[in-house]
VMD Tcl script that builds the backbone (N, CA, C; Angstrom):
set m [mol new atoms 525]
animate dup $m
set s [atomselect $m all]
$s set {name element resname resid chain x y z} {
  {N N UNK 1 A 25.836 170.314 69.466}
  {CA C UNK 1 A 25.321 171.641 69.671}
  {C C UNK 1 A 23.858 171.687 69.223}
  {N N UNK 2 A 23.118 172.393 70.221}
  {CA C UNK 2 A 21.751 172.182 69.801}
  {C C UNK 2 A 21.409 174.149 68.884}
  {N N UNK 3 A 20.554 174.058 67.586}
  {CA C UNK 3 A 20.414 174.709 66.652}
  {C C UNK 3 A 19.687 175.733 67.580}
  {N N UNK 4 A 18.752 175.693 68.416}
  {CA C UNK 4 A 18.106 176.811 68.893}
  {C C UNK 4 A 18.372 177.349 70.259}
  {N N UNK 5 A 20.307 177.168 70.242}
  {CA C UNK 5 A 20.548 177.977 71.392}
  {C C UNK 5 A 21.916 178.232 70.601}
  {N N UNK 6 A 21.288 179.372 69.214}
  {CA C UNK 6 A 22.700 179.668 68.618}
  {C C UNK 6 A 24.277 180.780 69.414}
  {N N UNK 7 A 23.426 181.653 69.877}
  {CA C UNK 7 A 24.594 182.422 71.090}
  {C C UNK 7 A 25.269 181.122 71.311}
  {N N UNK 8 A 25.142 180.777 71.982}
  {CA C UNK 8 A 25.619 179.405 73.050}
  {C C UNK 8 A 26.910 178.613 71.967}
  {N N UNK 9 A 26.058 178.232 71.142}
  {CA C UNK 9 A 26.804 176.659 69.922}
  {C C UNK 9 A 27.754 177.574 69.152}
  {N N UNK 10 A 27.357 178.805 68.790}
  {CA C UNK 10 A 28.395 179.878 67.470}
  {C C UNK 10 A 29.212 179.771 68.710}
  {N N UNK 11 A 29.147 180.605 69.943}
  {CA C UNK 11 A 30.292 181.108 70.807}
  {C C UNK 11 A 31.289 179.684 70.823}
  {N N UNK 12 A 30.818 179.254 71.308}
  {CA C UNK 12 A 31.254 177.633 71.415}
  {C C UNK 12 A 32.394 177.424 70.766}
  {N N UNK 13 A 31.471 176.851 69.384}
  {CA C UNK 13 A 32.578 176.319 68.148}
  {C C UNK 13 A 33.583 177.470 67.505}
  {N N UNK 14 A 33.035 179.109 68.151}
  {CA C UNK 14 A 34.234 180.521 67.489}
  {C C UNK 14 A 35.607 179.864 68.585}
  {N N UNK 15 A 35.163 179.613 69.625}
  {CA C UNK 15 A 36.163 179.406 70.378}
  {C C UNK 15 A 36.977 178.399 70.498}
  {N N UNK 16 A 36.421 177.244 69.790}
  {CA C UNK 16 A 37.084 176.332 69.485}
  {C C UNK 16 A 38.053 176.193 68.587}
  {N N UNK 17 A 37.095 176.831 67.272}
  {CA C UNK 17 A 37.692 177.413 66.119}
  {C C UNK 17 A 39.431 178.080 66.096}
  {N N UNK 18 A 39.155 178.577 67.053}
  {CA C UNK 18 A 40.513 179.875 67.426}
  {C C UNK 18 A 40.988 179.161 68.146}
  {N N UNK 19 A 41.234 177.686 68.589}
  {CA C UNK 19 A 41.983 176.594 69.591}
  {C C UNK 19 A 41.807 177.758 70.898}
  {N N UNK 20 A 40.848 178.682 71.123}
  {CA C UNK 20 A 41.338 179.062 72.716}
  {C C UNK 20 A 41.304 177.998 73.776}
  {N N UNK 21 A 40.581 177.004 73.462}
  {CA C UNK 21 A 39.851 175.865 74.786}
  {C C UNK 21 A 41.310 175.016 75.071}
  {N N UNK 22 A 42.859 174.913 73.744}
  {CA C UNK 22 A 44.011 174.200 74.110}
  {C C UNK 22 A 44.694 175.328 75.019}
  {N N UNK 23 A 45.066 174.530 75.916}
  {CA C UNK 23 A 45.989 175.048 77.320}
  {C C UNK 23 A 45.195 175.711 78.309}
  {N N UNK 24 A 43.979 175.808 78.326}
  {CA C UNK 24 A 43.009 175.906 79.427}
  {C C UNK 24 A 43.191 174.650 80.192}
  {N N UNK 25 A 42.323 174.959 81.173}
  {CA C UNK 25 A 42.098 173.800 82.185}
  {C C UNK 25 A 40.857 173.550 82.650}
  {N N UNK 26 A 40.737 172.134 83.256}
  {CA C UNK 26 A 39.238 172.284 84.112}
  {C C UNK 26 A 39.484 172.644 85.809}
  {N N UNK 27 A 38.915 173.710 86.108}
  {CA C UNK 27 A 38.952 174.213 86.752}
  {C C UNK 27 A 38.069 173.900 88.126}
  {N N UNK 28 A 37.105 173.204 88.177}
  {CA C UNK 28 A 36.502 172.594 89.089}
  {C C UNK 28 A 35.652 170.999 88.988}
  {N N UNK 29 A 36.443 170.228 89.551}
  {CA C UNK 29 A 35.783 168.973 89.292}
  {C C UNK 29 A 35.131 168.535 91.008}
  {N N UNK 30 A 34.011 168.150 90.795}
  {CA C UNK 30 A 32.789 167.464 91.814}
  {C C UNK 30 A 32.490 166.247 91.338}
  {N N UNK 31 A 32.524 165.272 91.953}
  {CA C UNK 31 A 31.983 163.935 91.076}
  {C C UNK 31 A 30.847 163.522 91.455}
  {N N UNK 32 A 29.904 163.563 90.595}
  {CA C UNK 32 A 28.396 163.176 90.064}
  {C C UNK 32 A 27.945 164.560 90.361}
  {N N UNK 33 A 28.352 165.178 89.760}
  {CA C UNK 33 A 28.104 166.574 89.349}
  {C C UNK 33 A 28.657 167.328 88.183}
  {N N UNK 34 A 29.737 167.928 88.072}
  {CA C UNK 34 A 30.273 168.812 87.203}
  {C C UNK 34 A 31.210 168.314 87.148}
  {N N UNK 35 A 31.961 168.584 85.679}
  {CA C UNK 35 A 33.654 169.357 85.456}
  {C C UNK 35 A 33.123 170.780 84.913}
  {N N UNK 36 A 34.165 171.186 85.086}
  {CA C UNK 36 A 34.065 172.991 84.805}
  {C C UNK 36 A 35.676 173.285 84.234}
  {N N UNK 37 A 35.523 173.928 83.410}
  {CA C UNK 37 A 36.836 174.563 82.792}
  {C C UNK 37 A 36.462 175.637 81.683}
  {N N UNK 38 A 37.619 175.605 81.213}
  {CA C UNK 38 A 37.413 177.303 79.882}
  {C C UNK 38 A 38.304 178.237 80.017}
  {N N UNK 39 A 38.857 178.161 81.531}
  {CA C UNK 39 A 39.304 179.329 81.600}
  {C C UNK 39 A 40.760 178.943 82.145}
  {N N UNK 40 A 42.049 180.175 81.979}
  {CA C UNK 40 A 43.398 180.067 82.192}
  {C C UNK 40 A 44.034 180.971 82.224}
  {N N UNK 41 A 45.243 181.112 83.586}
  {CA C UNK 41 A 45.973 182.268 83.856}
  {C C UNK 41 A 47.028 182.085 82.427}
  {N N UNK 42 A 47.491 181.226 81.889}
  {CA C UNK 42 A 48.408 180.876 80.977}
  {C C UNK 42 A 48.260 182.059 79.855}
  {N N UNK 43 A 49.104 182.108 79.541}
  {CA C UNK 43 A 49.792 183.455 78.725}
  {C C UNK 43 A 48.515 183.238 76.987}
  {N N UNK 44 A 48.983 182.219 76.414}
  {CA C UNK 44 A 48.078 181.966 75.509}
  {C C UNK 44 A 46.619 182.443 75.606}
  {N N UNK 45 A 45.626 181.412 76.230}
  {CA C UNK 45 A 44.576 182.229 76.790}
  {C C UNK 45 A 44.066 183.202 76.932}
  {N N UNK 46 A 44.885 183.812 77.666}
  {CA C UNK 46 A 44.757 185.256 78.116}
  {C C UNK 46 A 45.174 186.218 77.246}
  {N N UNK 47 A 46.201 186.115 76.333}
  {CA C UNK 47 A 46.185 186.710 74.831}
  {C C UNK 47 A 45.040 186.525 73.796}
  {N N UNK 48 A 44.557 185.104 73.777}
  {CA C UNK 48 A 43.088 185.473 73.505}
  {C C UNK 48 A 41.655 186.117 73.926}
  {N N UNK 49 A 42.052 186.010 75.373}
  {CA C UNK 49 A 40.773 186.957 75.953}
  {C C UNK 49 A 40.970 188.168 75.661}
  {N N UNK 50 A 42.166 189.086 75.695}
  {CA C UNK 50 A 42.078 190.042 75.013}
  {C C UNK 50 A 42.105 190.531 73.510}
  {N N UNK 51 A 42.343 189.538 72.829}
  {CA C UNK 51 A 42.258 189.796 71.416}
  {C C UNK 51 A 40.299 189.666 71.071}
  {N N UNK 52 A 39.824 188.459 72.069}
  {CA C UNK 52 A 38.412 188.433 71.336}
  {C C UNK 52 A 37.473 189.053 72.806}
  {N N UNK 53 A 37.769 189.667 73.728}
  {CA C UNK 53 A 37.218 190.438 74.341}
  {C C UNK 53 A 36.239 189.917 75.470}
  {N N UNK 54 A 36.382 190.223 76.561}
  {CA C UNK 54 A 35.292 189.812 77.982}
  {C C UNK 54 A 33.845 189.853 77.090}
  {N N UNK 55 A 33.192 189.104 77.208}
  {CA C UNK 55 A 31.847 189.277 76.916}
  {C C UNK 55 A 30.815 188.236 77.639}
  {N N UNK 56 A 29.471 188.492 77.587}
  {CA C UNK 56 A 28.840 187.552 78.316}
  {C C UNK 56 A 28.369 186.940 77.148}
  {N N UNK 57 A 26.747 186.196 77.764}
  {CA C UNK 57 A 26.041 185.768 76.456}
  {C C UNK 57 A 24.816 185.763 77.331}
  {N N UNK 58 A 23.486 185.953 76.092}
  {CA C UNK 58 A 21.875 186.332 76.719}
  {C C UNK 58 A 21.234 185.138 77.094}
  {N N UNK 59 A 20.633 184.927 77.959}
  {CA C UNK 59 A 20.591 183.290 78.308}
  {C C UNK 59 A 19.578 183.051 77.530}
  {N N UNK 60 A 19.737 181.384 76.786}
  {CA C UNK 60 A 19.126 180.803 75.585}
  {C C UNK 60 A 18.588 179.740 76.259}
  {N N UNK 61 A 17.499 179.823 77.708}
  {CA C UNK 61 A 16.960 178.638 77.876}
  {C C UNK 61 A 15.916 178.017 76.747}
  {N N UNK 62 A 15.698 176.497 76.843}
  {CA C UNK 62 A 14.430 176.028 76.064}
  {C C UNK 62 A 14.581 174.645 77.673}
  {N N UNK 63 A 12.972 174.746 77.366}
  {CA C UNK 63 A 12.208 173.534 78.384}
  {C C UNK 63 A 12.941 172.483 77.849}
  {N N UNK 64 A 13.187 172.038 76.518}
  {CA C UNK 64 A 13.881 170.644 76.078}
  {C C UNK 64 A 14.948 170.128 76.513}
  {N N UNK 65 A 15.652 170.951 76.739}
  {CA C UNK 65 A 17.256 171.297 77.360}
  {C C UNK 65 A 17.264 170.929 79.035}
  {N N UNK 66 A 17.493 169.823 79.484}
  {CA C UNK 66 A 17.982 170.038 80.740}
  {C C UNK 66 A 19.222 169.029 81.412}
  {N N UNK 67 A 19.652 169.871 82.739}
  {CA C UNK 67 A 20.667 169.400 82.772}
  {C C UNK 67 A 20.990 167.869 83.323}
  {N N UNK 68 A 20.285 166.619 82.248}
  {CA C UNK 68 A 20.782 165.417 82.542}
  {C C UNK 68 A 22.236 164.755 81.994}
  {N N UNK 69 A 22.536 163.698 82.492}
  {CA C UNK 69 A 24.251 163.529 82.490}
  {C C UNK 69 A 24.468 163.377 81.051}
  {N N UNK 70 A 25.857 164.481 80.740}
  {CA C UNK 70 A 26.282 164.872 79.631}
  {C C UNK 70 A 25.955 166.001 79.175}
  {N N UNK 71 A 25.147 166.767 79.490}
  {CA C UNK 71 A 24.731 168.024 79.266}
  {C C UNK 71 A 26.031 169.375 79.020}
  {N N UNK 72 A 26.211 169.877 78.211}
  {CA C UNK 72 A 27.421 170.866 78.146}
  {C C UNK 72 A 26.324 172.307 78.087}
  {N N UNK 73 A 27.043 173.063 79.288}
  {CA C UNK 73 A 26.254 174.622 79.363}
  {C C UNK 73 A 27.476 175.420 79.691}
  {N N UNK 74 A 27.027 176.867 79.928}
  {CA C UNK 74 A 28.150 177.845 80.253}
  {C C UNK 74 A 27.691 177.999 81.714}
  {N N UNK 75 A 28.780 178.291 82.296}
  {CA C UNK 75 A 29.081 178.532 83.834}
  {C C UNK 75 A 28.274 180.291 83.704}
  {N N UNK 76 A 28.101 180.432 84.651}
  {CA C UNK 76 A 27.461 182.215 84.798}
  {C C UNK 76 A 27.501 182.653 86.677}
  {N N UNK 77 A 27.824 184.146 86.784}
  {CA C UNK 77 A 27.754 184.615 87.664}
  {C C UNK 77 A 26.052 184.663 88.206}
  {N N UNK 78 A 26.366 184.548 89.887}
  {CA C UNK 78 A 24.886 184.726 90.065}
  {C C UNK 78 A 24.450 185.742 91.166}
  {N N UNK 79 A 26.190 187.204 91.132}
  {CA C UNK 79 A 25.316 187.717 91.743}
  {C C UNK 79 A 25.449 189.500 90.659}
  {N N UNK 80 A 24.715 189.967 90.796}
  {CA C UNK 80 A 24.078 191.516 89.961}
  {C C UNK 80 A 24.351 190.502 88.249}
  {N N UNK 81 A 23.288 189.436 88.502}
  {CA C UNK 81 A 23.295 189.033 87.164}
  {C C UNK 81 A 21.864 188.462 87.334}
  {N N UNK 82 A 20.616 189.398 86.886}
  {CA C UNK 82 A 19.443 189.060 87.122}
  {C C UNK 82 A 18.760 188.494 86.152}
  {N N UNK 83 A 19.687 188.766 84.556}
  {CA C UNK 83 A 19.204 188.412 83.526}
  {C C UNK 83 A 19.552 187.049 82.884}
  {N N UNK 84 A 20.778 186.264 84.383}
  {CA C UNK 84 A 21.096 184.871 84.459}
  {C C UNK 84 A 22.273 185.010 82.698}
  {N N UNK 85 A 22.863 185.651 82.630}
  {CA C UNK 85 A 23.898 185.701 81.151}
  {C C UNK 85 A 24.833 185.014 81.730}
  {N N UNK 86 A 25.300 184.235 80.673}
  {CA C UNK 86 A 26.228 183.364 80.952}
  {C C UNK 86 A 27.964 183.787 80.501}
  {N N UNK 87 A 28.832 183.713 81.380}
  {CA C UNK 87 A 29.998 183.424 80.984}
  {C C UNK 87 A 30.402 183.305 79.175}
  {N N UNK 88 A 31.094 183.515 78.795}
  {CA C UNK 88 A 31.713 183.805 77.305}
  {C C UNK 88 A 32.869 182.721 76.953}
  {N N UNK 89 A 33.110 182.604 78.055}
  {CA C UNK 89 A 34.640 181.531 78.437}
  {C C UNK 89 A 34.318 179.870 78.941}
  {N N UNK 90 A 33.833 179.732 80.057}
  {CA C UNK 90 A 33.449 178.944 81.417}
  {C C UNK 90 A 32.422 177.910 80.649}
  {N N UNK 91 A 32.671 176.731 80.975}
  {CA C UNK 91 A 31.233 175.839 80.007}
  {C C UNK 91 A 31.542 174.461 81.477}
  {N N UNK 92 A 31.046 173.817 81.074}
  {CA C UNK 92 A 30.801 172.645 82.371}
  {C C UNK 92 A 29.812 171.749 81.462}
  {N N UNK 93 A 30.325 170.450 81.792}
  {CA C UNK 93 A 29.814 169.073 81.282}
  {C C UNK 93 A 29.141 168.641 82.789}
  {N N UNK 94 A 27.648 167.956 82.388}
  {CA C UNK 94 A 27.171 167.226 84.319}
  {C C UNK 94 A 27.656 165.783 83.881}
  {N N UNK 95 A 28.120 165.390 85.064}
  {CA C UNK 95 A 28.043 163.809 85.172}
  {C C UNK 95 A 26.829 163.789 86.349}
  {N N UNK 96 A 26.933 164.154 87.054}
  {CA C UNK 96 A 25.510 164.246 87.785}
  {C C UNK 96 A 25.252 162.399 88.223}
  {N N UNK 97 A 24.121 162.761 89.015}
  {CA C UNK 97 A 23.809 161.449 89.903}
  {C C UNK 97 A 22.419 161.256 89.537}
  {N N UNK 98 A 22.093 160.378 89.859}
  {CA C UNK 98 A 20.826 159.544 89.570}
  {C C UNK 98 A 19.670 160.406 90.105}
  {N N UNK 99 A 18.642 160.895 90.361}
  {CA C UNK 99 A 17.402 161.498 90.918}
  {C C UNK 99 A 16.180 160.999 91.153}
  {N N UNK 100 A 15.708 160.620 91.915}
  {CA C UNK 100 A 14.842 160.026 92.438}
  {C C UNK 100 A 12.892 161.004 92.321}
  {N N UNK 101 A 12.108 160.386 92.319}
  {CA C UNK 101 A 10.566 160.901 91.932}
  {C C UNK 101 A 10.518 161.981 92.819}
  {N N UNK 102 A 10.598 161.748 94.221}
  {CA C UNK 102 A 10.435 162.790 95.380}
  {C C UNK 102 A 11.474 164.463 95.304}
  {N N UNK 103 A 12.789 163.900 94.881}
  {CA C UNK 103 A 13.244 165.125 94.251}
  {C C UNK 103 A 12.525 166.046 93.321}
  {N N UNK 104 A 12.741 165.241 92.001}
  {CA C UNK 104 A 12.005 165.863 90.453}
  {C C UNK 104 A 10.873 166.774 91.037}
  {N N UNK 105 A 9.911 166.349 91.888}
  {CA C UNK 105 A 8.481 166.694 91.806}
  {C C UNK 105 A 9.084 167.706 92.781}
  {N N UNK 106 A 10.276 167.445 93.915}
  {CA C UNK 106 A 10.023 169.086 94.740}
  {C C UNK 106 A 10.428 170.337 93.797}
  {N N UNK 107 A 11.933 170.108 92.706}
  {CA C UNK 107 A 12.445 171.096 92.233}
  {C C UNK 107 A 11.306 171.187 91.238}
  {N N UNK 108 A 10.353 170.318 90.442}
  {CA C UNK 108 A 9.457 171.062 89.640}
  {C C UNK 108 A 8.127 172.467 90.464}
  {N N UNK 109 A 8.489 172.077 91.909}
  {CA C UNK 109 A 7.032 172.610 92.316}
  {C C UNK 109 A 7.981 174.157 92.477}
  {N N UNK 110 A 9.465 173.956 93.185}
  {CA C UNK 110 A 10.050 174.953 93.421}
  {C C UNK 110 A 10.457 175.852 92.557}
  {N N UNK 111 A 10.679 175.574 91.272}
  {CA C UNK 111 A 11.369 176.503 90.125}
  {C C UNK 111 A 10.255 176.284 89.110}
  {N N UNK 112 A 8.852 176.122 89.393}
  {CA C UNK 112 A 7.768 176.313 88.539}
  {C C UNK 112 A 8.036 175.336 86.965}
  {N N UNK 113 A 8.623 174.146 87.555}
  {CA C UNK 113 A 9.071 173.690 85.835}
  {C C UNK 113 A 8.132 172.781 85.676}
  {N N UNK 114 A 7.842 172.345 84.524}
  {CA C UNK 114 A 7.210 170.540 84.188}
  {C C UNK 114 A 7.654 169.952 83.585}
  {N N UNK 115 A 8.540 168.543 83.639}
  {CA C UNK 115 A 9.525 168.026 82.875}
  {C C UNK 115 A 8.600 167.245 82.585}
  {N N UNK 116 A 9.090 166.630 81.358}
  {CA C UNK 116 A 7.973 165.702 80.165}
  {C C UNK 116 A 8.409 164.507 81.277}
  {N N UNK 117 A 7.619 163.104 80.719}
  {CA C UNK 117 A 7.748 162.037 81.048}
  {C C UNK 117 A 9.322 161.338 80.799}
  {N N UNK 118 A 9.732 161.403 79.952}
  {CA C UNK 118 A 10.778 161.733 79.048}
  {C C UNK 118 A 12.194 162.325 80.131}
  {N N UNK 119 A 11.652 163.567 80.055}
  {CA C UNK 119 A 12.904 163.959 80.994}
  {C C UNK 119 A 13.001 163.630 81.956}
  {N N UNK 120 A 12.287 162.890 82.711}
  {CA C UNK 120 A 12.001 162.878 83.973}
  {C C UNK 120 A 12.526 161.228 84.568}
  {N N UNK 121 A 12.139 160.189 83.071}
  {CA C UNK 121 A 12.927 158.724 83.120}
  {C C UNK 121 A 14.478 158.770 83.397}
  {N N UNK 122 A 14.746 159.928 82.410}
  {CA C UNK 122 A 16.598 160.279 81.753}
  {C C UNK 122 A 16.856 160.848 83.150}
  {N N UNK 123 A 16.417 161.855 83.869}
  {CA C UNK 123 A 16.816 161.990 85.396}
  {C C UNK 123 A 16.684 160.679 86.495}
  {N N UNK 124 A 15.914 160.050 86.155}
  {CA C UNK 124 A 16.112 158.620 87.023}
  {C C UNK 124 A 17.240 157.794 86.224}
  {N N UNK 125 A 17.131 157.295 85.331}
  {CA C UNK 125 A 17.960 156.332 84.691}
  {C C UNK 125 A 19.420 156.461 84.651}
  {N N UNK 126 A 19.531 158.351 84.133}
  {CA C UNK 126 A 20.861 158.144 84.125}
  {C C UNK 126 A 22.243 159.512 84.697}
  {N N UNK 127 A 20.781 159.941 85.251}
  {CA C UNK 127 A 20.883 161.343 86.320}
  {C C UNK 127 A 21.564 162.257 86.083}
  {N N UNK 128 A 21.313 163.396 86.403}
  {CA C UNK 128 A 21.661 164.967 86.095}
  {C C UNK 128 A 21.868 165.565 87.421}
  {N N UNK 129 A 21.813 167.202 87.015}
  {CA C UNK 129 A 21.532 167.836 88.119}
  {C C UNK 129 A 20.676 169.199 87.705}
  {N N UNK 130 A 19.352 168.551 88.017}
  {CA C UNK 130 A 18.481 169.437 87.642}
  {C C UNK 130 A 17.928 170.842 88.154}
  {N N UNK 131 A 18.679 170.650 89.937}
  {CA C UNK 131 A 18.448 172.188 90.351}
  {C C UNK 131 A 19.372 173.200 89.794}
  {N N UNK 132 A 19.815 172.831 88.510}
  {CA C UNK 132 A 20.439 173.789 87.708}
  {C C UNK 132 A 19.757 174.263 86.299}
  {N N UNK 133 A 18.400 173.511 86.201}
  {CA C UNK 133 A 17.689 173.815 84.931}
  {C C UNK 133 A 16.890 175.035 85.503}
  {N N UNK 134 A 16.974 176.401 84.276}
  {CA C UNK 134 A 16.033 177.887 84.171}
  {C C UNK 134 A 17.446 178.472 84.990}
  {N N UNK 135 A 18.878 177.759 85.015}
  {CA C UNK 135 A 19.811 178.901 85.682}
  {C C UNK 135 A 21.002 179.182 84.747}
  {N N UNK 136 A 20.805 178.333 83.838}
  {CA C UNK 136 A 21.960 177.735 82.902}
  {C C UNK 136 A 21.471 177.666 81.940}
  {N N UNK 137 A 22.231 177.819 80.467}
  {CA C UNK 137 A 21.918 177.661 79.296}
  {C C UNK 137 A 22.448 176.460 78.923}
  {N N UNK 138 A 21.965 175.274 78.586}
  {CA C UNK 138 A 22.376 173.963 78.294}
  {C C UNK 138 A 22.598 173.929 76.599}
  {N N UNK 139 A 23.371 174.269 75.787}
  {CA C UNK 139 A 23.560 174.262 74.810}
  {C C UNK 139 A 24.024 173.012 73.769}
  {N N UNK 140 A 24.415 171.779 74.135}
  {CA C UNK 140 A 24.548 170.741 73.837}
  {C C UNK 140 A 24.820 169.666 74.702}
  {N N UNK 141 A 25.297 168.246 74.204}
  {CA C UNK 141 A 25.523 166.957 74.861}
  {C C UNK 141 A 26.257 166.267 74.692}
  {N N UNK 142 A 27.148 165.876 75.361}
  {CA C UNK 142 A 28.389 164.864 75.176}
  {C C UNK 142 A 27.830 163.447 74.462}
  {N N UNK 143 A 27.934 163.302 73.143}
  {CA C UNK 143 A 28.048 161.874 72.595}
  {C C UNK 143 A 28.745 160.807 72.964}
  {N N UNK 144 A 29.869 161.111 72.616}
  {CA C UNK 144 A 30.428 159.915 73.276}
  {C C UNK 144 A 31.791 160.823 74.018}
  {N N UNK 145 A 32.221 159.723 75.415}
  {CA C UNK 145 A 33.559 160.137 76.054}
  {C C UNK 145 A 32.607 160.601 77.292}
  {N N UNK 146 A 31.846 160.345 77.596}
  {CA C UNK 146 A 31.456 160.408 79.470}
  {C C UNK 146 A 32.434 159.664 80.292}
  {N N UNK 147 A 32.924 158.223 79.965}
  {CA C UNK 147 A 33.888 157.491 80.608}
  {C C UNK 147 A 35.192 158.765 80.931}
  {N N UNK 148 A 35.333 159.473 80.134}
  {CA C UNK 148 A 36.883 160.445 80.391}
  {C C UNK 148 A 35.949 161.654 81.541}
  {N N UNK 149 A 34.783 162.348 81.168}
  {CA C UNK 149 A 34.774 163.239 82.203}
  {C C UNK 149 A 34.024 162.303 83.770}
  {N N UNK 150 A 33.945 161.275 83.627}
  {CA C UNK 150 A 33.704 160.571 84.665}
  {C C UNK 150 A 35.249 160.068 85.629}
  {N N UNK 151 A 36.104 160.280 84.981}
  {CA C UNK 151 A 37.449 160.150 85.364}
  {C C UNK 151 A 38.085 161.385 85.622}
  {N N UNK 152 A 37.537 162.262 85.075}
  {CA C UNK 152 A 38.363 163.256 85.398}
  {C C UNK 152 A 37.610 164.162 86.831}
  {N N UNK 153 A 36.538 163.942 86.394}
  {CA C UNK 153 A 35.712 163.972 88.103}
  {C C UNK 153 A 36.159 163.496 89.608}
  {N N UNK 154 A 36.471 162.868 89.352}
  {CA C UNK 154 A 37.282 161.871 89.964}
  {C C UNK 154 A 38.814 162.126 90.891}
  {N N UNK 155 A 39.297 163.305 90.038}
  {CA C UNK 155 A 40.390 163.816 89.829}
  {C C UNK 155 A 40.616 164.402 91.293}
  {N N UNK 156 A 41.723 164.446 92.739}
  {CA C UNK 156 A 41.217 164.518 93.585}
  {C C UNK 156 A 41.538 166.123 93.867}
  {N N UNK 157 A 40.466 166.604 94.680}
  {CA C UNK 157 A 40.440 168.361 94.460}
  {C C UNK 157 A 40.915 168.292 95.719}
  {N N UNK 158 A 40.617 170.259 95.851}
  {CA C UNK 158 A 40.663 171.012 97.226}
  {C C UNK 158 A 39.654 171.327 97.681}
  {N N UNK 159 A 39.806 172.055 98.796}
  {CA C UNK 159 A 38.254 172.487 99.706}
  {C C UNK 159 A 37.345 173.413 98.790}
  {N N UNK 160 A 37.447 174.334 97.539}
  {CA C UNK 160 A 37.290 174.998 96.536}
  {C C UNK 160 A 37.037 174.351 94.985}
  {N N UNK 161 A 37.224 172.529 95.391}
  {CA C UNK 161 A 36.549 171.933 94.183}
  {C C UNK 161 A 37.747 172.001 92.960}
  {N N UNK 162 A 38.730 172.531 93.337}
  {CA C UNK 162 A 40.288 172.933 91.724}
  {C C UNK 162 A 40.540 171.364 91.935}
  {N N UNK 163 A 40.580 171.483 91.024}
  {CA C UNK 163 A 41.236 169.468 91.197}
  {C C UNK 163 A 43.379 169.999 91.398}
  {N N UNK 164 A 43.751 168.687 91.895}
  {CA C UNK 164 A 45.295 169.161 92.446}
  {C C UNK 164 A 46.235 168.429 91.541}
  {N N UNK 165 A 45.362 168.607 90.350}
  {CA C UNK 165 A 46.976 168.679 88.974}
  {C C UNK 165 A 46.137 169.311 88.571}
  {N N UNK 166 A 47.339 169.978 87.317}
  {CA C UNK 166 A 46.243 170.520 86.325}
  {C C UNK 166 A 45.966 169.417 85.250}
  {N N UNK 167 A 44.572 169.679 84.489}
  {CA C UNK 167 A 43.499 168.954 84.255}
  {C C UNK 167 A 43.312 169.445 82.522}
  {N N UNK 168 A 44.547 169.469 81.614}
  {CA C UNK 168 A 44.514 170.448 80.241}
  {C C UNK 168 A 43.356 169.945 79.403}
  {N N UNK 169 A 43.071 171.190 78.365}
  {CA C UNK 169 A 41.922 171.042 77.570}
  {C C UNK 169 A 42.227 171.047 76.425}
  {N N UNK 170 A 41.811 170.232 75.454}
  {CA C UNK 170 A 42.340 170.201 74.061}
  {C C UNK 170 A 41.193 169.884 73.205}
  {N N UNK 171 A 40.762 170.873 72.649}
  {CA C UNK 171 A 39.484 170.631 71.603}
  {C C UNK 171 A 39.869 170.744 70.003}
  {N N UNK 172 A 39.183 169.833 69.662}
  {CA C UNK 172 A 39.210 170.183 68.077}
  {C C UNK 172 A 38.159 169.660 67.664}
  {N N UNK 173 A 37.635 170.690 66.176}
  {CA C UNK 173 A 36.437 170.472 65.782}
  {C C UNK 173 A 36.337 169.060 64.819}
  {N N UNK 174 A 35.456 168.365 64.839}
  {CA C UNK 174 A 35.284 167.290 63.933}
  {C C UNK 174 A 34.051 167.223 62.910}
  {N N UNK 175 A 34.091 167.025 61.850}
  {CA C UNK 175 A 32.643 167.551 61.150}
  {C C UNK 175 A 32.213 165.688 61.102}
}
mol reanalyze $m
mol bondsrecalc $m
mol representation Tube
mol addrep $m
């Protein structure tokens, strides 16, 4: 969890905290792109969404933050949501694909960004998906265990991206 996208890392680890993230699912897997999960019709869950309440969160971009592979952000609505707030529930890990110079330089000219030298190797080397950076709050990074959401990517979906088992979530905090 990165320190200066506290909304983001507190919501995070409250929710972890309270095991809501066990018996969720991932809810949309793309491979060399996303997993997506957080959320669940399951009785549990949904006793916690109402005990800790629908809420969004204020989007906590920083330029440092972008979405190269491993990146953990919150999912967000994008339409009568101008202020880009993210989901309360919904988070998504990128496995993302490799990116090439001619890309980087169109989405920097298109979404007004300038990625350091730096970010810009880590999008070649070991690829993201960056037409999602200034839309998303990227709040931390998978250390280790890309091999599992690279498998679970994998996982074979529907025309709607649901992968066709369910895909359970089990978090626990580790200090």
């Amino acid at each position: 969890m990165f320190d200066n996208t506290p909304l983001h890392s507190y919501n995070f680890l409250y929710k972890i905290h309270r095991q809501y993230y066990t018996d969720t699912e991932f809810t949309r897997v793309v491979p060399e792109f996303v997993i997506q999960g957080g959320n669940s019709e399951e009785e549990g869950p949904q006793q916690q969404r109402f005990l800790i309440g629908q809420h969004t969160l204020g989007a906590e971009f920083s330029e440092e933050y972008v979405h190269t592979r491993g990146a953990v952000a919150m999912s967000r609505s994008y339409s009568n949501n101008p202020e880009k707030r993210s989901s309360g529930y919904d988070f998504y890990i990128v496995t993302g694909r490799k990116i090439g110079d001619v890309e980087i330089a169109q989405i920097e000219s298109e979404k007004g960004l300038t990625y350091s030298s730096d970010q810009k190797s880590r999008y070649k080397k070991i690829g993201g998906a960056p037409h999602l950076d200034g839309e998303h709050t990227v709040f931390g990074r998978v250390i280790r265990g890309m091999d599992v959401a690279d498998k679970i990517a994998l996982t074979p979906n529907d025309d709607s991206d649901w992968p066709l088992e369910r895909l359970e979530i089990e978090m626990n905090l580790v200090k």
